[in-house]
FIKOLZA-1660 file (N, C-alpha, C; in steps of 0.1 Angstrom, whole numbers, plus 5000, padded with zeros to 4 digits):
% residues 192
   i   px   py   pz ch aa at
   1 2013 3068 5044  A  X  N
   1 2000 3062 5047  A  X CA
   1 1993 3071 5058  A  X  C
   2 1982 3071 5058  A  X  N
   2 1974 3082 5066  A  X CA
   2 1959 3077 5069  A  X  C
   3 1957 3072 5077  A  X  N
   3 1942 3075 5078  A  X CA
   3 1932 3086 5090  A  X  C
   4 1918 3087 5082  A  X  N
   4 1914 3099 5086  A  X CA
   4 1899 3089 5093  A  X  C
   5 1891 3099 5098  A  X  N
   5 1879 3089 5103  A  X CA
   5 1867 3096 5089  A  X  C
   6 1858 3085 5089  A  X  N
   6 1847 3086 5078  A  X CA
   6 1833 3080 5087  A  X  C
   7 1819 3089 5086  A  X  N
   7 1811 3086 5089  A  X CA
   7 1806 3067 5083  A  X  C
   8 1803 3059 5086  A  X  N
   8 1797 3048 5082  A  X CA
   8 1785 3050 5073  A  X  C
   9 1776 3042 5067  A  X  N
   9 1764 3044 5062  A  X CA
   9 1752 3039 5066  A  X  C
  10 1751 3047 5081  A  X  N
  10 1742 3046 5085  A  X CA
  10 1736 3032 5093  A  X  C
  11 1747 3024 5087  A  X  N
  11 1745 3009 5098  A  X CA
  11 1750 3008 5110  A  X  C
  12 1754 3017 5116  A  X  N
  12 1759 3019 5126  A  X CA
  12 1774 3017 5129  A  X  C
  13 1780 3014 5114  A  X  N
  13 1791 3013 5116  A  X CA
  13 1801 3025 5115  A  X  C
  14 1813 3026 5119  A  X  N
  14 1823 3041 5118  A  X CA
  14 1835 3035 5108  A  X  C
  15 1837 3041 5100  A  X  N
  15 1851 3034 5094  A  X CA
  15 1863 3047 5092  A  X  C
  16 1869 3046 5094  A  X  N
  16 1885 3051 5091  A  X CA
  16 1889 3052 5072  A  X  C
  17 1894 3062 5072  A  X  N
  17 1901 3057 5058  A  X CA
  17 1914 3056 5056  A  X  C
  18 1920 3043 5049  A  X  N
  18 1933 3042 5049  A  X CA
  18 1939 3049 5036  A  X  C
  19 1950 3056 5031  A  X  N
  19 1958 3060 5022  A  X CA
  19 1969 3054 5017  A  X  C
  20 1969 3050 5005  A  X  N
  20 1985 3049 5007  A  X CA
  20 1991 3059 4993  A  X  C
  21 2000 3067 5001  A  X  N
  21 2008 3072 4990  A  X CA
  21 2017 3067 4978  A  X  C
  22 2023 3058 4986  A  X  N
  22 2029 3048 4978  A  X CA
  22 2025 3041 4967  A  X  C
  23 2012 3033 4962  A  X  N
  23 2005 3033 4952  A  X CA
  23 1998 3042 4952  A  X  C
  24 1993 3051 4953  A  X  N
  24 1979 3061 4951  A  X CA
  24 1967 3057 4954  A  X  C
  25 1960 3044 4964  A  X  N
  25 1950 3046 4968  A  X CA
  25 1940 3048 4977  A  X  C
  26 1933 3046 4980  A  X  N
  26 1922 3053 4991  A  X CA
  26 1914 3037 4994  A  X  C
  27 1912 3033 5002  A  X  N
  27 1898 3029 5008  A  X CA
  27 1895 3029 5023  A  X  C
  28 1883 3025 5028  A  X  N
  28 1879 3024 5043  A  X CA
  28 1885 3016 5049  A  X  C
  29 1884 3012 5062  A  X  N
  29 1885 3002 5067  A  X CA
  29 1874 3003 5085  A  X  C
  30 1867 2994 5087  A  X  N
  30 1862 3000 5104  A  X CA
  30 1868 3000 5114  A  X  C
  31 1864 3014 5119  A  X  N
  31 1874 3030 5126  A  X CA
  31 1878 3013 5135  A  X  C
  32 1869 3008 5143  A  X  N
  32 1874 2999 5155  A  X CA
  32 1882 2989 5153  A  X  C
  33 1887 2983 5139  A  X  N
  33 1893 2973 5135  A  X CA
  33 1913 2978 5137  A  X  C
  34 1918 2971 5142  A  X  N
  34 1935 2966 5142  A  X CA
  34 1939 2970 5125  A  X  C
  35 1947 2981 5125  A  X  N
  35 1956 2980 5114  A  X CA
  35 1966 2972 5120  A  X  C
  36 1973 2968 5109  A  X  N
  36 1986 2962 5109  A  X CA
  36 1993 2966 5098  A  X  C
  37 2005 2973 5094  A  X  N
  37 2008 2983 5085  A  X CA
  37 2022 2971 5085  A  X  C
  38 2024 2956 5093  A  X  N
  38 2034 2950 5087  A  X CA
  38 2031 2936 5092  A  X  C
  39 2024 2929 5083  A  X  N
  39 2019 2919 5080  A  X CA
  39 2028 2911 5079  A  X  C
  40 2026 2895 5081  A  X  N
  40 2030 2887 5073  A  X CA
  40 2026 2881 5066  A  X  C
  41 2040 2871 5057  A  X  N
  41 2037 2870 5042  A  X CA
  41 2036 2885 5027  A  X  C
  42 2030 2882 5020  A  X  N
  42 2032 2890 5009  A  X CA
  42 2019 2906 5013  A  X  C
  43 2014 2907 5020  A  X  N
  43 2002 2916 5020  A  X CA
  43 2012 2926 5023  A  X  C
  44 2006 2940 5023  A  X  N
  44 2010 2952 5022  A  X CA
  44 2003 2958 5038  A  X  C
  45 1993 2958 5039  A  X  N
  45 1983 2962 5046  A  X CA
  45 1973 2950 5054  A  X  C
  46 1973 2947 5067  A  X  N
  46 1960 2939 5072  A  X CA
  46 1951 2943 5084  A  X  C
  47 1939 2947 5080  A  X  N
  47 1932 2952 5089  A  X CA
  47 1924 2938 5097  A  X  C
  48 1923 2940 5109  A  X  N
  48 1915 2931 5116  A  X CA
  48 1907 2929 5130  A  X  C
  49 1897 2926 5130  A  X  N
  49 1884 2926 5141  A  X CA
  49 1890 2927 5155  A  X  C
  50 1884 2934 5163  A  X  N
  50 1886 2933 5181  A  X CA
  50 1882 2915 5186  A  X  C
  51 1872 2919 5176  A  X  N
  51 1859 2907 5184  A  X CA
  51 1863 2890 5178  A  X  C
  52 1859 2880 5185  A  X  N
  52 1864 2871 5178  A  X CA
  52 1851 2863 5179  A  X  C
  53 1849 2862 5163  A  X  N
  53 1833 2852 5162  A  X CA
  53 1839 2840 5162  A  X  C
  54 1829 2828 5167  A  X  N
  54 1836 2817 5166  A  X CA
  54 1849 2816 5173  A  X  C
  55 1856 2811 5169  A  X  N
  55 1872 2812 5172  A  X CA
  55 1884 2819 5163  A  X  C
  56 1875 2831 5156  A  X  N
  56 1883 2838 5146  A  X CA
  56 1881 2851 5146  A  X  C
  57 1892 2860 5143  A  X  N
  57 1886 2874 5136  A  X CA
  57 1894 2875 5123  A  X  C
  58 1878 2885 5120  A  X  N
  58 1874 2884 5106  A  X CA
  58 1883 2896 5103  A  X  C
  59 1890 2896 5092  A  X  N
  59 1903 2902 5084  A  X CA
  59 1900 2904 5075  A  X  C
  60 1903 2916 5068  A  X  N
  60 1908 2924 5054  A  X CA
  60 1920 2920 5050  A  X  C
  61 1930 2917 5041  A  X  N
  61 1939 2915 5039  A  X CA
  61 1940 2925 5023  A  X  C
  62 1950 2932 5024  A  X  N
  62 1954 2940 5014  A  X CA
  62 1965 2934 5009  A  X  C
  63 1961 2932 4991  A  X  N
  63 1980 2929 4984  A  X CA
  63 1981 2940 4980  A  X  C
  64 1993 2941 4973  A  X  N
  64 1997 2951 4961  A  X CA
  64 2011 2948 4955  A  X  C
  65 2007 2947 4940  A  X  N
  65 2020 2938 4928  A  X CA
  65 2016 2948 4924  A  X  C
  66 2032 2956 4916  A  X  N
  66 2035 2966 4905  A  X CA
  66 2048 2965 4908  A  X  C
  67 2054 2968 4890  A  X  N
  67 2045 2967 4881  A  X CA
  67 2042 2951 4875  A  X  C
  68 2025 2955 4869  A  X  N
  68 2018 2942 4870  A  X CA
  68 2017 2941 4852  A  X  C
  69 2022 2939 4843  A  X  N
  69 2018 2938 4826  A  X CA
  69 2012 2931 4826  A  X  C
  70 1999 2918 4829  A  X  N
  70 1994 2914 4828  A  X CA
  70 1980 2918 4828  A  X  C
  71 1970 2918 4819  A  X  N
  71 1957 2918 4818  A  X CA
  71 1945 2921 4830  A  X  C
  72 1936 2924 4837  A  X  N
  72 1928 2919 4850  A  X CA
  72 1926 2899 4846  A  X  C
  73 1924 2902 4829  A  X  N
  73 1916 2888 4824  A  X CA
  73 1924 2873 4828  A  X  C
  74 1936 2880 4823  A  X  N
  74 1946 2869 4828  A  X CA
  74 1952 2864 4841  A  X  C
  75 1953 2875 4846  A  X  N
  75 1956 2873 4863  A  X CA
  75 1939 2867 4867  A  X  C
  76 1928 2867 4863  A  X  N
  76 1915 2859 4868  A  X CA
  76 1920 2847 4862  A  X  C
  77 1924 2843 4852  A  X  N
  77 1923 2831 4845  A  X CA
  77 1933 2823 4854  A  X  C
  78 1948 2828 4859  A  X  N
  78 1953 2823 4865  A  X CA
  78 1952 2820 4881  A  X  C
  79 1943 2825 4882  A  X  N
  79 1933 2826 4901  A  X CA
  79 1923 2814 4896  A  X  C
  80 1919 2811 4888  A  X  N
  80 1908 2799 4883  A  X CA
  80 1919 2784 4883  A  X  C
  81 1926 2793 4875  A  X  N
  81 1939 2779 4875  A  X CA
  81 1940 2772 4886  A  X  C
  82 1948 2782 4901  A  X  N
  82 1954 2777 4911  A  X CA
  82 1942 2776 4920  A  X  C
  83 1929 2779 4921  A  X  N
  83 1916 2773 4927  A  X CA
  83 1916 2763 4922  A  X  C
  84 1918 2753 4905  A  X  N
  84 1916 2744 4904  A  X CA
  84 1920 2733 4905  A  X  C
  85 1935 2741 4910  A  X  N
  85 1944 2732 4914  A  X CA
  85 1947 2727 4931  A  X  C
  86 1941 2736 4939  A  X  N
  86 1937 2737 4951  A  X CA
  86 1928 2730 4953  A  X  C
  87 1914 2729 4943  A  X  N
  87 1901 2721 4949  A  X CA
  87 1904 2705 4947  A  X  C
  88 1915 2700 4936  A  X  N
  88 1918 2690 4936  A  X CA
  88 1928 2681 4948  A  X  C
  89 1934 2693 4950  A  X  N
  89 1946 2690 4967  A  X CA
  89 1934 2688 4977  A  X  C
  90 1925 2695 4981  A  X  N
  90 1914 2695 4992  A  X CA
  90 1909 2686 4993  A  X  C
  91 1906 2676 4984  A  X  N
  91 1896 2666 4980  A  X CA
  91 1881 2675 4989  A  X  C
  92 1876 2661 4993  A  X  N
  92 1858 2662 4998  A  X CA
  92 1862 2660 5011  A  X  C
  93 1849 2670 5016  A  X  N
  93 1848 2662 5032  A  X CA
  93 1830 2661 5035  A  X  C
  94 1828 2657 5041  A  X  N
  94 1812 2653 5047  A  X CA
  94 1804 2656 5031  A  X  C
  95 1811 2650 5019  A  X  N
  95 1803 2651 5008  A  X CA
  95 1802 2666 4998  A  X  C
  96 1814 2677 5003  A  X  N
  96 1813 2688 4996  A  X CA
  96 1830 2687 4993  A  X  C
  97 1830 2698 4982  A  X  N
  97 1846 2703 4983  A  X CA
  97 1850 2711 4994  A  X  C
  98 1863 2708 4999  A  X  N
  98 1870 2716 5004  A  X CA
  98 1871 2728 5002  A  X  C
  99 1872 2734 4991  A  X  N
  99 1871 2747 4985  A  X CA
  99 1862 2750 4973  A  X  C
 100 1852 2762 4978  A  X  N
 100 1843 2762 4966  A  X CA
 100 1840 2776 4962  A  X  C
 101 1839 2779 4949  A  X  N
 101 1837 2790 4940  A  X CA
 101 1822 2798 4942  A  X  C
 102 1818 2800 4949  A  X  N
 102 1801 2802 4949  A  X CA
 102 1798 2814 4943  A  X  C
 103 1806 2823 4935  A  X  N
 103 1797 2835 4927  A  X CA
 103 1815 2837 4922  A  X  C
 104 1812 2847 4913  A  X  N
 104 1823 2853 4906  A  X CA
 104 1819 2864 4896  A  X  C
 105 1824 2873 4894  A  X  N
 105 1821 2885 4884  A  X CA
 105 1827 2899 4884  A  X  C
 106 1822 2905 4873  A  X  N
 106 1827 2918 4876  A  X CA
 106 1820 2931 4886  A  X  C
 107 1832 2933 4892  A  X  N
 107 1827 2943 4907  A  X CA
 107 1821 2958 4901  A  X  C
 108 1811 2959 4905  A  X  N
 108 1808 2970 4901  A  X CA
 108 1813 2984 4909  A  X  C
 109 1826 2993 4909  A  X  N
 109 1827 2999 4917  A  X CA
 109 1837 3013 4912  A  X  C
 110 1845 3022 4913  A  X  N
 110 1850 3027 4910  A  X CA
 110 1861 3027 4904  A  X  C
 111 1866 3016 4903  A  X  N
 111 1877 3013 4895  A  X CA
 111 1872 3000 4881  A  X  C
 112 1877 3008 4875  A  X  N
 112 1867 3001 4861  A  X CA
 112 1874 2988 4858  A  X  C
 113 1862 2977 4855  A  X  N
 113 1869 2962 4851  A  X CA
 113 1875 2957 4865  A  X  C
 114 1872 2961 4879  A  X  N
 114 1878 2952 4885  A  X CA
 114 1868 2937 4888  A  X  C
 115 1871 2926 4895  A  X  N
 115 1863 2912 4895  A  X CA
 115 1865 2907 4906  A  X  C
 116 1852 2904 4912  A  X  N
 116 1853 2897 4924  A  X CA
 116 1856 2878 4920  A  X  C
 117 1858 2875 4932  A  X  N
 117 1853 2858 4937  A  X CA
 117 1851 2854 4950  A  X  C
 118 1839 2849 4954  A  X  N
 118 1833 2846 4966  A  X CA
 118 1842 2832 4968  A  X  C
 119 1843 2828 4979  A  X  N
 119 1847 2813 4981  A  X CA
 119 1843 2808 4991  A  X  C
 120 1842 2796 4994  A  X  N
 120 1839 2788 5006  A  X CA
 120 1850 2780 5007  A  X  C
 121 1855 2777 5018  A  X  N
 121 1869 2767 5022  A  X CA
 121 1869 2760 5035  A  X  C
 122 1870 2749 5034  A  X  N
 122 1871 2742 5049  A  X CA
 122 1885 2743 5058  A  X  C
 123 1887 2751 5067  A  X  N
 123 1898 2755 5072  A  X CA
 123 1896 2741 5087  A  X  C
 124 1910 2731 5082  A  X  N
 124 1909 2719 5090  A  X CA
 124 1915 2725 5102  A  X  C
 125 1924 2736 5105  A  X  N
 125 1925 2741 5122  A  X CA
 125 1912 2747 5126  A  X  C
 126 1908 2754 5121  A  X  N
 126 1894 2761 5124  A  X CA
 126 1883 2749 5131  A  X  C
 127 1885 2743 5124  A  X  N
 127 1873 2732 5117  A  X CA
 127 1860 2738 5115  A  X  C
 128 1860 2747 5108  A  X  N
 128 1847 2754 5105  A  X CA
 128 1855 2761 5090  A  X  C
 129 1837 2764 5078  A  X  N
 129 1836 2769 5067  A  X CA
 129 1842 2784 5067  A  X  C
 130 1849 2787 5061  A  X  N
 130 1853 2802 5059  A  X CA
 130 1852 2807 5046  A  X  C
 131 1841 2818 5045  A  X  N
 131 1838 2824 5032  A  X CA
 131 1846 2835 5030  A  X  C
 132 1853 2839 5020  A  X  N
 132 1863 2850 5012  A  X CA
 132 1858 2851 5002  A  X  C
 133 1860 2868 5000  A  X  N
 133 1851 2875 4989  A  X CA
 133 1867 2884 4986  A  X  C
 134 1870 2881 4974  A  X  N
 134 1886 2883 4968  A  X CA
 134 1883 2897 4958  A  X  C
 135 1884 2906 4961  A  X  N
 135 1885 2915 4947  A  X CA
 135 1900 2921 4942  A  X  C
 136 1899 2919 4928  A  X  N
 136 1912 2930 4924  A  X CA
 136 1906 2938 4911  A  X  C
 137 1912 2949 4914  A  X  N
 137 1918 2965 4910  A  X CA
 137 1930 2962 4908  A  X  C
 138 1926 2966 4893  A  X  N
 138 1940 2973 4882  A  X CA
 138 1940 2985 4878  A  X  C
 139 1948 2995 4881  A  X  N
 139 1953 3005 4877  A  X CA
 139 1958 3008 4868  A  X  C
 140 1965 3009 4861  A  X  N
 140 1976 3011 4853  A  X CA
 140 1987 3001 4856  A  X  C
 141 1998 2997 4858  A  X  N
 141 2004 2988 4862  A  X CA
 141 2005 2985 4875  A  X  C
 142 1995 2987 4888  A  X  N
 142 1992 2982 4897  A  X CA
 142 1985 2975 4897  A  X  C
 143 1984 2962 4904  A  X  N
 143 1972 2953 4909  A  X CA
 143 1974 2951 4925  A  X  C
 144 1958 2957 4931  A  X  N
 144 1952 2956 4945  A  X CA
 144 1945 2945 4941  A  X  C
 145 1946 2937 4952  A  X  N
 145 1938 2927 4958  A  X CA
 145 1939 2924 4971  A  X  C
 146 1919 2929 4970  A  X  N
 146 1918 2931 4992  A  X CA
 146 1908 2919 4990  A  X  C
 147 1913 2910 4999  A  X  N
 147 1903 2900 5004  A  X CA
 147 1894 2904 5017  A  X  C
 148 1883 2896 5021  A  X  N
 148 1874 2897 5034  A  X CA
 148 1872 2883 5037  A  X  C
 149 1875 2881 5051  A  X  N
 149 1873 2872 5057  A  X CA
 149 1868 2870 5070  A  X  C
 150 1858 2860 5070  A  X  N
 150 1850 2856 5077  A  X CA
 150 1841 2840 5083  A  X  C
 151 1841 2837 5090  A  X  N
 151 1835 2822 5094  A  X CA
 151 1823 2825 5084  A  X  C
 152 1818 2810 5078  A  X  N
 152 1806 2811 5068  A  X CA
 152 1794 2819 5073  A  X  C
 153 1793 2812 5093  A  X  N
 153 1776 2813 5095  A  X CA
 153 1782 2828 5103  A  X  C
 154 1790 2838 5095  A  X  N
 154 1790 2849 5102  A  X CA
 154 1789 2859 5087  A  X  C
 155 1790 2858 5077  A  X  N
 155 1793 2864 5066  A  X CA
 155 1781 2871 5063  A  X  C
 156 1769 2862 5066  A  X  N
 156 1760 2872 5059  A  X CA
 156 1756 2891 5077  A  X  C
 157 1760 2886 5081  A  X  N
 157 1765 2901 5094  A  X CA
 157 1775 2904 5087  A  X  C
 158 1785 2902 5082  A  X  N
 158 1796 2906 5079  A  X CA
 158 1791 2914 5063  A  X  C
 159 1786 2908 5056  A  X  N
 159 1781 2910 5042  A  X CA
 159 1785 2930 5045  A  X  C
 160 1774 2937 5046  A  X  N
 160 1772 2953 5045  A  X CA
 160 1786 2958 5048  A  X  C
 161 1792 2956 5059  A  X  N
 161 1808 2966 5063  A  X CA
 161 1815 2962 5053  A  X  C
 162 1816 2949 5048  A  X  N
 162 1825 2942 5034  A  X CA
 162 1822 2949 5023  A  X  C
 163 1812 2950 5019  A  X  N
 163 1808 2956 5009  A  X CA
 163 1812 2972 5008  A  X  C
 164 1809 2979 5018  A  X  N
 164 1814 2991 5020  A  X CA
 164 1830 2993 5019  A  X  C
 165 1836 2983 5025  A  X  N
 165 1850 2986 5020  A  X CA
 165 1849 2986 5008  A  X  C
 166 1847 2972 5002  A  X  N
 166 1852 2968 4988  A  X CA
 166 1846 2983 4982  A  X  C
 167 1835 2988 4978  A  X  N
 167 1830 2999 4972  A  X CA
 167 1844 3011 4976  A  X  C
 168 1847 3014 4986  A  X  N
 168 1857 3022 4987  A  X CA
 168 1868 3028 4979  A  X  C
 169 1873 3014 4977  A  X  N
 169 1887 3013 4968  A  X CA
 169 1887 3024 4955  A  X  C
 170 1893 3036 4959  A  X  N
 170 1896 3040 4944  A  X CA
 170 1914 3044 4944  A  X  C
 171 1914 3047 4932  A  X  N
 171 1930 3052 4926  A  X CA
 171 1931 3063 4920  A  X  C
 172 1941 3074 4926  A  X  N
 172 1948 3084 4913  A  X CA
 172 1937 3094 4916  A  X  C
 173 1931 3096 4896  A  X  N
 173 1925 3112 4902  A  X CA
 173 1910 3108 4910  A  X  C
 174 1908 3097 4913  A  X  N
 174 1893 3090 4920  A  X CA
 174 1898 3094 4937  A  X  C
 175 1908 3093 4941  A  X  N
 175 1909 3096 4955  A  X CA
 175 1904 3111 4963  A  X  C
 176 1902 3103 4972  A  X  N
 176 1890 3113 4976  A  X CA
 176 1877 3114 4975  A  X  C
 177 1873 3102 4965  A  X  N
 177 1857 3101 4963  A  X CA
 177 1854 3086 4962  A  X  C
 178 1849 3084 4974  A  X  N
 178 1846 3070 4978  A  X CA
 178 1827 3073 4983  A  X  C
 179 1832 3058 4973  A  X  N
 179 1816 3059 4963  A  X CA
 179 1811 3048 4977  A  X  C
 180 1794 3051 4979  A  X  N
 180 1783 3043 4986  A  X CA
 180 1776 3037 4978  A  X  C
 181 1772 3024 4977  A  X  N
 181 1762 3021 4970  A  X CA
 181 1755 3005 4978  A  X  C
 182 1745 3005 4967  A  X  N
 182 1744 2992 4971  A  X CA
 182 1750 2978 4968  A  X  C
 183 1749 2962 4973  A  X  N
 183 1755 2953 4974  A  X CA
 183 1760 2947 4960  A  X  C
 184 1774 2946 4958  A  X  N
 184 1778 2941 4944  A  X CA
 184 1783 2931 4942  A  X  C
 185 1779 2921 4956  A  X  N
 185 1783 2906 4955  A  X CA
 185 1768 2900 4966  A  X  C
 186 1767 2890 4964  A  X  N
 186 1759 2883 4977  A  X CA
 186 1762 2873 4983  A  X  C
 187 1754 2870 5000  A  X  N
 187 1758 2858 5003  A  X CA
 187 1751 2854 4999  A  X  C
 188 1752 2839 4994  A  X  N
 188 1742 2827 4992  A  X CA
 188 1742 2823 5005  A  X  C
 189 1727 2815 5000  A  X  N
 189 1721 2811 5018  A  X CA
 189 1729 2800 5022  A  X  C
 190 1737 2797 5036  A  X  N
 190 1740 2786 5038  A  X CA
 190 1738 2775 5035  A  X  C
 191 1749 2767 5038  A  X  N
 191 1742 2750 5030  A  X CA
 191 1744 2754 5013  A  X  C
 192 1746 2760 5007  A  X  N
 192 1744 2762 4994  A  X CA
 192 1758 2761 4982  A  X  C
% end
């Protein structure tokens, strides 16, 4: 693993890039954010904020399963499953679900066929909404999945550096070329 520093895009942000040799791939992370190269639980990689909005900092969390035989299609279908079996455990609070699906689709980015899911979740220690924007990348028989996380009424600040990671992510002969573009998920307006 190696990271190097990378100009930002112009929002004033600096980001770092992480490596991993071990699966073959490349993405950002910002220069000023906490690696943690041993995480707990199942992640591989967790990058995380100095700053604490609210009473939280906002985290990247890196997986990585290989080898993965399974589909992208079917690993989504099975993330729908255990959201739906989650939103049923959560029940309601103040008239919403606990956990909510608010966009989903395919990511437009350098790894072909990968798919986002935006979420909203009521985090009862927090006691505040926390939105996650979940993407996975399949490779060949790897599956990456980097989540972003963030308090709800902080996401849409958070939206552009998120995005810029997520756009990052490539594999194999793509390393090395970490693609800029514009936004391939959105926030919806609070309350929504």
């Amino acid at each position: 693993m190696v990271a190097v520093g990378f100009p930002g895009s112009g929002l004033g942000e600096q980001f770092n890039v992480f490596r991993s040799e071990e699966y073959g791939f490349v993405m950002k992370y910002p220069a000023d954010w906490i690696k943690n190269e041993r995480p707990e639980g199942n992640y591989y990689i967790v990058f995380e904020a100095l700053a604490v909005m609210g009473n939280f900092r906002c985290r990247i969390h890196v997986a990585v399963h290989s080898p993965v035989g399974d589909t992208l299609a079917e690993m989504v279908q099975g993330l729908r499953k255990g959201i739906s079996d989650l939103q049923d455990k959560a029940g309601v609070r103040e008239g919403e679900e606990q956990l909510q699906i608010l966009d989903e689709g395919g990511f437009k980015c350098n790894v072909q066929g990968a798919y986002f899911v935006y979420l909203r979740v009521y985090d009862t220690s927090l006691r505040s909404w926390m939105d996650t924007v979940i993407v996975f990348y399949k490779h060949k028989e790897i599956l990456l999945r980097v989540s972003c996380l963030a308090p709800s009424h902080f996401m849409e600040r958070q939206h552009r550096m998120f995005n810029e990671v997520l756009l990052s992510v490539t594999f194999g002969t793509q390393v090395g070329k970490i693609r800029e573009g514009p936004a391939r998920w959105r926030v919806p307006a609070l309350g929504n």
